[in-house]
Biopython code that builds the backbone (N, CA, C, O; Angstrom):
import numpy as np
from Bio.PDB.StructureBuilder import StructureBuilder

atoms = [
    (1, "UNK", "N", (11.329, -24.591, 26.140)),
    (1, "UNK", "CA", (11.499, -23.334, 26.859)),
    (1, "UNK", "C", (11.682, -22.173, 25.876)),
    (1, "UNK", "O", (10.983, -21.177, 26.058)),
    (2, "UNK", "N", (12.698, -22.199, 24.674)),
    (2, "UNK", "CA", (12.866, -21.584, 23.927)),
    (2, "UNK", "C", (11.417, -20.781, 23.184)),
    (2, "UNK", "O", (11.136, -19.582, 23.165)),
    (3, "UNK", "N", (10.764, -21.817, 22.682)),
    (3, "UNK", "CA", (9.157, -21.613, 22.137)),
    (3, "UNK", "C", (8.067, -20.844, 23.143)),
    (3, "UNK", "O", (7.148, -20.152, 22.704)),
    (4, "UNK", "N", (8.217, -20.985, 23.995)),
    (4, "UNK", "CA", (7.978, -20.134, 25.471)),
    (4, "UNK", "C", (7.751, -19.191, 25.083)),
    (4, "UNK", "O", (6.749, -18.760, 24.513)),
    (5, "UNK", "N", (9.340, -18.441, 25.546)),
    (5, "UNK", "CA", (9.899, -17.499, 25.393)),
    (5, "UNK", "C", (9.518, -16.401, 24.325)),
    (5, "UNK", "O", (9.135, -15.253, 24.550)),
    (6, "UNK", "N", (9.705, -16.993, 23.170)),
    (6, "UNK", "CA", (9.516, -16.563, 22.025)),
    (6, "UNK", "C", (8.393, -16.452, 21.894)),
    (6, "UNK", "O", (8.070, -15.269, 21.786)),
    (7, "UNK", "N", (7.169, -17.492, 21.823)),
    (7, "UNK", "CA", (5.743, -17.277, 22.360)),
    (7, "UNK", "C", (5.179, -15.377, 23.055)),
    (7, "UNK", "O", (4.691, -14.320, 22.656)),
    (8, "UNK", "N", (5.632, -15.953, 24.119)),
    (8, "UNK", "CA", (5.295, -14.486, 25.091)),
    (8, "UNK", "C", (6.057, -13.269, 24.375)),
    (8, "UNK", "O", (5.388, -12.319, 23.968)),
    (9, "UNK", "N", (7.005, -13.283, 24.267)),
    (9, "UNK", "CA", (7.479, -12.012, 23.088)),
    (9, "UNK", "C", (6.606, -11.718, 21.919)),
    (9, "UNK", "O", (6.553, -10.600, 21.406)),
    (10, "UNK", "N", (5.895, -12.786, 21.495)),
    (10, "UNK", "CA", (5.231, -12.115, 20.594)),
    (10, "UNK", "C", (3.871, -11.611, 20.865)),
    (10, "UNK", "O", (3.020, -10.953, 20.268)),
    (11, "UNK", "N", (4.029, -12.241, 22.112)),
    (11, "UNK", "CA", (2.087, -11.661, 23.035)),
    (11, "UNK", "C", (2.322, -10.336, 23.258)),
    (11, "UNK", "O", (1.383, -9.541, 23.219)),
    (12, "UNK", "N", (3.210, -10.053, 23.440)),
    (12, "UNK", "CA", (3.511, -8.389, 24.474)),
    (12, "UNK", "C", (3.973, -7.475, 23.047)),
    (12, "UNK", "O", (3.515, -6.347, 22.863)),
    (13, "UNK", "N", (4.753, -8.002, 22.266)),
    (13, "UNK", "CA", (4.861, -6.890, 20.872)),
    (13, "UNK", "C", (3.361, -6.557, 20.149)),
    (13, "UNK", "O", (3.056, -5.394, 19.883)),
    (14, "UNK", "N", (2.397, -7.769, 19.841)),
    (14, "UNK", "CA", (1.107, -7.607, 19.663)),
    (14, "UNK", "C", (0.342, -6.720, 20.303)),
    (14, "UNK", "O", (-0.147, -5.720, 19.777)),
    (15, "UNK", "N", (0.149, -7.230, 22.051)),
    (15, "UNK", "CA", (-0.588, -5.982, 22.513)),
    (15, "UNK", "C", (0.019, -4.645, 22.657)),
    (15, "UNK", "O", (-0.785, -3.791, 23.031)),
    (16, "UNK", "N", (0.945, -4.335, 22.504)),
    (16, "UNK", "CA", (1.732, -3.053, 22.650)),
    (16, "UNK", "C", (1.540, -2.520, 21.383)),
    (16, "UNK", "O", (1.388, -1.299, 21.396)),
    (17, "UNK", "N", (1.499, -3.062, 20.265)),
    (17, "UNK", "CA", (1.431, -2.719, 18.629)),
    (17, "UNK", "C", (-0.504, -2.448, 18.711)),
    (17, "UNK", "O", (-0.955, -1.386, 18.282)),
    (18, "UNK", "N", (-1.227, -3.270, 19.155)),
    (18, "UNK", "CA", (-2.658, -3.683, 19.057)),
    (18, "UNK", "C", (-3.350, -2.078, 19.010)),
    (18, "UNK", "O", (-3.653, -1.563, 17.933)),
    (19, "UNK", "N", (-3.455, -1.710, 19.704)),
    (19, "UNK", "CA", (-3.975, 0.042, 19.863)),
    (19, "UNK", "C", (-3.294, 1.162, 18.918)),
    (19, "UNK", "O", (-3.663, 2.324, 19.088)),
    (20, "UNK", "N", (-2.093, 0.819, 17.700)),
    (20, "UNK", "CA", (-1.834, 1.347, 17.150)),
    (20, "UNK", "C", (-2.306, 1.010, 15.752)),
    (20, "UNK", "O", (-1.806, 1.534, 14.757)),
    (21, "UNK", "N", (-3.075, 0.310, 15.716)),
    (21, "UNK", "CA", (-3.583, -0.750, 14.479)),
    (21, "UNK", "C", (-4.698, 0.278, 14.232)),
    (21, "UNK", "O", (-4.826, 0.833, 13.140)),
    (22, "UNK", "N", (-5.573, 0.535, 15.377)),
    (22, "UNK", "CA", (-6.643, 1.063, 14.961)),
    (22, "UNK", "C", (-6.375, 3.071, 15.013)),
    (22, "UNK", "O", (-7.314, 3.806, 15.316)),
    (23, "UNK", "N", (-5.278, 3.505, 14.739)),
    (23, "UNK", "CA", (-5.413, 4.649, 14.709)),
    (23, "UNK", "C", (-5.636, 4.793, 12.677)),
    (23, "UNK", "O", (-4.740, 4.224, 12.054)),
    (24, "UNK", "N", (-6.194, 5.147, 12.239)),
    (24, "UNK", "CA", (-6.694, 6.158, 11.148)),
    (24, "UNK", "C", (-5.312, 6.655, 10.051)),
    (24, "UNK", "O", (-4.550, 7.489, 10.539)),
    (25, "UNK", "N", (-5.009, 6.174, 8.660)),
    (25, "UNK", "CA", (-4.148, 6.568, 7.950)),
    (25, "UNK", "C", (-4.541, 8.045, 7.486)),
    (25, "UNK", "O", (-3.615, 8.760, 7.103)),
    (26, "UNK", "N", (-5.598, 8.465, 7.487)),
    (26, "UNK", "CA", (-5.789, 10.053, 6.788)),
    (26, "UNK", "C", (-5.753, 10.990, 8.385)),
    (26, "UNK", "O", (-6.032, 10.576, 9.510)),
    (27, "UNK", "N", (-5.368, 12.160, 8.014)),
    (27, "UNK", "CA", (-5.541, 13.367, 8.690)),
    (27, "UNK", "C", (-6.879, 13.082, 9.015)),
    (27, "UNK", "O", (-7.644, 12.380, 8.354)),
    (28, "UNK", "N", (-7.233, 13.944, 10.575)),
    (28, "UNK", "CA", (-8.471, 13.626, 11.005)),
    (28, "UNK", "C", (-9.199, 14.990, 9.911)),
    (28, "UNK", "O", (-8.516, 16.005, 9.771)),
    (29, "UNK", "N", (-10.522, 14.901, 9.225)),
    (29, "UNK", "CA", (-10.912, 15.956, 8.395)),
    (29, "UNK", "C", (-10.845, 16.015, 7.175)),
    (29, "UNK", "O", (-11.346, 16.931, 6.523)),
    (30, "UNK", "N", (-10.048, 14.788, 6.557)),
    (30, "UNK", "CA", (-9.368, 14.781, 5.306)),
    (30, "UNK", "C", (-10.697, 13.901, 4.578)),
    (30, "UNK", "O", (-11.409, 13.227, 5.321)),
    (31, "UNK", "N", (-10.955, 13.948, 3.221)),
    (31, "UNK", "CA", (-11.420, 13.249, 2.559)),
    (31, "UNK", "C", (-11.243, 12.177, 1.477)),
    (31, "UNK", "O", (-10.398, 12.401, 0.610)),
    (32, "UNK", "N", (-11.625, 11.558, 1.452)),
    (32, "UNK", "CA", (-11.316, 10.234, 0.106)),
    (32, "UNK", "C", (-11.898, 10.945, -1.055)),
    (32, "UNK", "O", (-13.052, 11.375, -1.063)),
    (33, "UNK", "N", (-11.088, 11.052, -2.003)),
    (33, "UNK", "CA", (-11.498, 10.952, -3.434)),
    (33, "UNK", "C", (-10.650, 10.295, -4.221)),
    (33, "UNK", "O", (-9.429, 10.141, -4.194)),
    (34, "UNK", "N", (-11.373, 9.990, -4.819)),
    (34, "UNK", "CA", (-11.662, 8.857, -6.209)),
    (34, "UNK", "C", (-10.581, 9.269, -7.604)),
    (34, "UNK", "O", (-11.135, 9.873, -8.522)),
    (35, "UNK", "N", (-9.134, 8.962, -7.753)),
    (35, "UNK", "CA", (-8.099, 9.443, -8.820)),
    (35, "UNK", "C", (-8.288, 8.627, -10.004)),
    (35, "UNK", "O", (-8.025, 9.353, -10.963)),
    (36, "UNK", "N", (-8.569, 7.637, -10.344)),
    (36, "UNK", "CA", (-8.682, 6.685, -11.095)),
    (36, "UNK", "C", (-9.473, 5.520, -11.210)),
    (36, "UNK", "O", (-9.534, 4.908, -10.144)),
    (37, "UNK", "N", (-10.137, 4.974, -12.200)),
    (37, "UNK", "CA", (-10.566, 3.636, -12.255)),
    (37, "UNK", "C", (-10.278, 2.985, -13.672)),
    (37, "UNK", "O", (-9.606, 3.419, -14.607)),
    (38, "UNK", "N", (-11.057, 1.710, -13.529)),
    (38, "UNK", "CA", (-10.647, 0.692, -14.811)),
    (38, "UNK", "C", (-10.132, -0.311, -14.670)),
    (38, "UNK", "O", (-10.032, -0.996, -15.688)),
    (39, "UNK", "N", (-9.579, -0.862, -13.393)),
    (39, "UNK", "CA", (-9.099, -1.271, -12.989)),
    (39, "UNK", "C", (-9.362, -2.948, -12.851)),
    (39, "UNK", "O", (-10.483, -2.914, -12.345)),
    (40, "UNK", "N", (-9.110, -4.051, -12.952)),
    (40, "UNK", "CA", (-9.472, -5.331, -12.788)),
    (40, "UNK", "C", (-8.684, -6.421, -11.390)),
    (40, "UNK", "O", (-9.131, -7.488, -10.970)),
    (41, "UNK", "N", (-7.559, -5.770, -10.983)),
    (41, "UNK", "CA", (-7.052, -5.948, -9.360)),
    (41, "UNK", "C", (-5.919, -5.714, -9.231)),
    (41, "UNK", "O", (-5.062, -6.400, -9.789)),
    (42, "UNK", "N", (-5.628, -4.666, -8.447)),
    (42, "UNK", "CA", (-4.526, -4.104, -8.121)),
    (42, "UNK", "C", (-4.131, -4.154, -6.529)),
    (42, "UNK", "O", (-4.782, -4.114, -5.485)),
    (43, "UNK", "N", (-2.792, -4.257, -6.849)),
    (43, "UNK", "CA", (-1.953, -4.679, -5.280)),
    (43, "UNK", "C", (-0.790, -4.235, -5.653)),
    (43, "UNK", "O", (-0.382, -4.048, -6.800)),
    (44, "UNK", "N", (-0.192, -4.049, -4.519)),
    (44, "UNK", "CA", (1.166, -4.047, -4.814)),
    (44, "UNK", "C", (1.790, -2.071, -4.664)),
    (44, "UNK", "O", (2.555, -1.532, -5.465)),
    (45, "UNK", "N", (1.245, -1.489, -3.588)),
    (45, "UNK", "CA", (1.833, 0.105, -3.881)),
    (45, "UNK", "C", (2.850, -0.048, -3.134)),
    (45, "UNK", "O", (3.167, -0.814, -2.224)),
    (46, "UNK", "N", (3.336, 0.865, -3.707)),
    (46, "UNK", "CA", (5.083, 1.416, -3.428)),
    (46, "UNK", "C", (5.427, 2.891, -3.690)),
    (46, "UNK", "O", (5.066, 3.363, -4.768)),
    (47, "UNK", "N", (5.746, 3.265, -3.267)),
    (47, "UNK", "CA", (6.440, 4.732, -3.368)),
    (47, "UNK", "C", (8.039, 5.140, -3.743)),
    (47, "UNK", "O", (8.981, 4.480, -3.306)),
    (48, "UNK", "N", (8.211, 6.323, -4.616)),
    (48, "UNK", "CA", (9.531, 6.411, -4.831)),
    (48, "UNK", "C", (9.826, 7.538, -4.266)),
    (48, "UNK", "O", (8.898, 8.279, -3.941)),
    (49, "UNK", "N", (11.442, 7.999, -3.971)),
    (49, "UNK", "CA", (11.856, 9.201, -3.150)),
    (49, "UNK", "C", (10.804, 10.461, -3.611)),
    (49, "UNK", "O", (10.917, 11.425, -2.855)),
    (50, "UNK", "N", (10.178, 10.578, -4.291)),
    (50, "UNK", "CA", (9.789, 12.098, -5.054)),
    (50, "UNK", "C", (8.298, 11.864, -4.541)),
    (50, "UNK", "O", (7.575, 12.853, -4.666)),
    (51, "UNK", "N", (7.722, 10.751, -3.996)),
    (51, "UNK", "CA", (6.439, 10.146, -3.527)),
    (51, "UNK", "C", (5.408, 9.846, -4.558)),
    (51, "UNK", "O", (4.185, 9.786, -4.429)),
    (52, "UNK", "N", (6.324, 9.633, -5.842)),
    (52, "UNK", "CA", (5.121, 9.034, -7.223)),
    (52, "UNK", "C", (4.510, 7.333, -6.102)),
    (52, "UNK", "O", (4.847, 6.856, -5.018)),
    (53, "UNK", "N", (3.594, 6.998, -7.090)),
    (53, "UNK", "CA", (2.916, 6.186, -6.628)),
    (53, "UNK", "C", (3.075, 4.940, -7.741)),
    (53, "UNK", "O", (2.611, 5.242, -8.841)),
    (54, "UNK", "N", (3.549, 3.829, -7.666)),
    (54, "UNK", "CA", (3.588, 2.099, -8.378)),
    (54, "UNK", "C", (2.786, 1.462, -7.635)),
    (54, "UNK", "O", (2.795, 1.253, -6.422)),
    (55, "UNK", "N", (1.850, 1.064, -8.723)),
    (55, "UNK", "CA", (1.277, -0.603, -8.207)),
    (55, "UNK", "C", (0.970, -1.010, -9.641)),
    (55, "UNK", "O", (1.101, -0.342, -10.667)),
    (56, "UNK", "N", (0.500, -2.351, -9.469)),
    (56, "UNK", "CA", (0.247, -3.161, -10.097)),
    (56, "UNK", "C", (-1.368, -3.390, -10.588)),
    (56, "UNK", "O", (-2.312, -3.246, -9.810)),
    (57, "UNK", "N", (-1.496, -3.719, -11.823)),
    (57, "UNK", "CA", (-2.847, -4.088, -12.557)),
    (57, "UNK", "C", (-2.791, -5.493, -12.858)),
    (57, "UNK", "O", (-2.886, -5.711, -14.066)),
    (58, "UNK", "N", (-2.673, -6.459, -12.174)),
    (58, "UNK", "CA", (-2.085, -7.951, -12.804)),
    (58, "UNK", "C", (-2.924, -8.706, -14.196)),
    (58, "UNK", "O", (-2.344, -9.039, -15.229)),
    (59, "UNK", "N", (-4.186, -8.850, -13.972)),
    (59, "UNK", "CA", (-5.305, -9.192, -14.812)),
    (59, "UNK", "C", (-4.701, -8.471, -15.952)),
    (59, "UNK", "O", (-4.407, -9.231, -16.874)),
    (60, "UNK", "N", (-4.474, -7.423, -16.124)),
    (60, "UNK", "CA", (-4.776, -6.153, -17.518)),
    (60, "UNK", "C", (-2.963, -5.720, -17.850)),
    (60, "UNK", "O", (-2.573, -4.720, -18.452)),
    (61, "UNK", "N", (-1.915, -7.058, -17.112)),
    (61, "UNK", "CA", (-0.277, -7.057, -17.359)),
    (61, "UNK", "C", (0.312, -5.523, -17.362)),
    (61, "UNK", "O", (1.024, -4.928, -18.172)),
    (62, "UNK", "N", (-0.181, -5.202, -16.331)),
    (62, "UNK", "CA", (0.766, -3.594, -16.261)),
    (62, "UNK", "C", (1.055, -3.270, -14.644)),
    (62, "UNK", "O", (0.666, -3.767, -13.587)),
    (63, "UNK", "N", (1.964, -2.144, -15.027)),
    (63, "UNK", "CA", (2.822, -1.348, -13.641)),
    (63, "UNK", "C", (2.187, -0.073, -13.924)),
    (63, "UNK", "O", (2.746, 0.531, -14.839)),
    (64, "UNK", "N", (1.184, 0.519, -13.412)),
    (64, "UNK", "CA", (0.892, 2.428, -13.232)),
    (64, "UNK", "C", (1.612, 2.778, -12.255)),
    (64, "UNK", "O", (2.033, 2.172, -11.269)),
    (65, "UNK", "N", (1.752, 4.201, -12.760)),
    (65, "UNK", "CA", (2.311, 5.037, -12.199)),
    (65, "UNK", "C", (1.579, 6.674, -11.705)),
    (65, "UNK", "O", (1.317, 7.542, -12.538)),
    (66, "UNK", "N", (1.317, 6.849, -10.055)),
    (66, "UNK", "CA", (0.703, 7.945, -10.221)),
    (66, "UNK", "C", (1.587, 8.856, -9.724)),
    (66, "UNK", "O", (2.207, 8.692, -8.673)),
    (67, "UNK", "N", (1.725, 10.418, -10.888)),
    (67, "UNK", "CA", (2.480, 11.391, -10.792)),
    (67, "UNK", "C", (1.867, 12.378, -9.507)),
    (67, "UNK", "O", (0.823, 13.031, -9.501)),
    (68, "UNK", "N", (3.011, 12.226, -8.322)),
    (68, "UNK", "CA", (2.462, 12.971, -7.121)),
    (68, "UNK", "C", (2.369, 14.590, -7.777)),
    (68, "UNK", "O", (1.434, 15.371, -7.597)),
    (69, "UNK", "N", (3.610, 14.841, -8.580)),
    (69, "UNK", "CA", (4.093, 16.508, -9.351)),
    (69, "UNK", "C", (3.105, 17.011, -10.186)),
    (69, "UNK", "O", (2.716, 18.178, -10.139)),
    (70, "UNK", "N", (2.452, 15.687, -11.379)),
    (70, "UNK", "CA", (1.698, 16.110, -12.306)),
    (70, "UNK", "C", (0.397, 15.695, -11.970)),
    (70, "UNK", "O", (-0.498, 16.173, -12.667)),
    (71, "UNK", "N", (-0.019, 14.693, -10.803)),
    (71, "UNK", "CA", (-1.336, 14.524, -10.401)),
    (71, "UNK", "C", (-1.784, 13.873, -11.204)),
    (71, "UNK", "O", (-2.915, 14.317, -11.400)),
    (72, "UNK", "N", (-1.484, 12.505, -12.251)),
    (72, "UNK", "CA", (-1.891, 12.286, -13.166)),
    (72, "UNK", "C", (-1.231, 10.402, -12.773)),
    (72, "UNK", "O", (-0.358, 9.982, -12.013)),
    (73, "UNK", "N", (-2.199, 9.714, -13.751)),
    (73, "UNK", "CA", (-2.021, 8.505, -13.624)),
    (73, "UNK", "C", (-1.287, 8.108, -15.534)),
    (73, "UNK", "O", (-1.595, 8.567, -16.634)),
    (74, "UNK", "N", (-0.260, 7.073, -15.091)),
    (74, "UNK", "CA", (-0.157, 6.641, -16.356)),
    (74, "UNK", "C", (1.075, 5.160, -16.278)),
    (74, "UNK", "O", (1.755, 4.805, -15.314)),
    (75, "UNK", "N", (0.995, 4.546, -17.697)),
    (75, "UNK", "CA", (1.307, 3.130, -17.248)),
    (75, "UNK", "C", (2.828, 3.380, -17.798)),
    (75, "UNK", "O", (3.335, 3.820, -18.830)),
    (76, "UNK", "N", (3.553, 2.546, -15.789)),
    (76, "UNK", "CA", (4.820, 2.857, -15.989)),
    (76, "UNK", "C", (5.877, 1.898, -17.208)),
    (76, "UNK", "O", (6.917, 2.147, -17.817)),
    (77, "UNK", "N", (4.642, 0.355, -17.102)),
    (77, "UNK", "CA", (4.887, -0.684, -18.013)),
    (77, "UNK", "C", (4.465, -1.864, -18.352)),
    (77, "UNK", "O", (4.729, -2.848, -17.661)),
    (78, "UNK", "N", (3.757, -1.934, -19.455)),
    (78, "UNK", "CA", (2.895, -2.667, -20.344)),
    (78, "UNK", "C", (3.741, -4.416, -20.161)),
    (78, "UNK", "O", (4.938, -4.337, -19.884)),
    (79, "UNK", "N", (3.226, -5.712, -20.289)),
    (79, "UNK", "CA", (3.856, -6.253, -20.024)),
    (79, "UNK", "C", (4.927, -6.884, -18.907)),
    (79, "UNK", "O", (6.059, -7.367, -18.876)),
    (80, "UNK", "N", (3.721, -6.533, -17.927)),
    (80, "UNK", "CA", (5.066, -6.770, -16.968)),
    (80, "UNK", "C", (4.823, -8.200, -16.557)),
    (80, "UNK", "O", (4.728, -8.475, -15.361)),
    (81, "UNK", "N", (4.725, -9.059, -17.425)),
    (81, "UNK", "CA", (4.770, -10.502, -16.316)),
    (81, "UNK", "C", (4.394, -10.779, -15.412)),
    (81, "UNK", "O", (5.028, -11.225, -14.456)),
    (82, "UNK", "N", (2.731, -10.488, -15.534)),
    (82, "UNK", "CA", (1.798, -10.368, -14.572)),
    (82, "UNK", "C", (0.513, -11.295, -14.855)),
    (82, "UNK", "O", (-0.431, -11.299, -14.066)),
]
sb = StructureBuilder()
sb.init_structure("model")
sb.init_model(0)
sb.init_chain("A")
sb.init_seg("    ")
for serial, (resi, resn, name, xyz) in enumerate(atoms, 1):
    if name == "N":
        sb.init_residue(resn, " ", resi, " ")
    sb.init_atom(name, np.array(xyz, "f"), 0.0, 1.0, " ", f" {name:<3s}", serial, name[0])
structure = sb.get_structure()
């Protein structure tokens, strides 16, 4: 009964969530451009209070960092056990 339960809770959070999946992360009008490459596979973004930008280069062992203030990309750390 329990599994049920829990079951159908997750049917109704899905379709209630489902139509919000497909709304659009950019402003409607906005364009993609291209800040950086070189790259060999990156995952992993995160944001800090000031809205700089971290992710990860795993292949090439680094943490970048993109400066939201200075608009500029650069590596937050070489070596990261990646």
């Amino acid at each position: 009964m329990m599994a049920k339960t829990v079951a159908i809770a997750l049917a109704v959070v899905a379709a209630a969530t489902a139509g919000r999946a497909q709304d659009g992360i950019m402003a409607p009008g906005a364009e993609m451009t291209k800040l950086a490459s070189d790259f060999r596979f990156t995952e992993g973004p995160a944001a800090d209070a000031k809205g700089d930008i971290y992710f990860t280069d795993i292949p090439n062992n680094r943490i970048l960092k993109w400066s939201i203030e200075a608009g500029q990309l650069s590596t937050f750390r070489e070596d990261s056990g990646g």
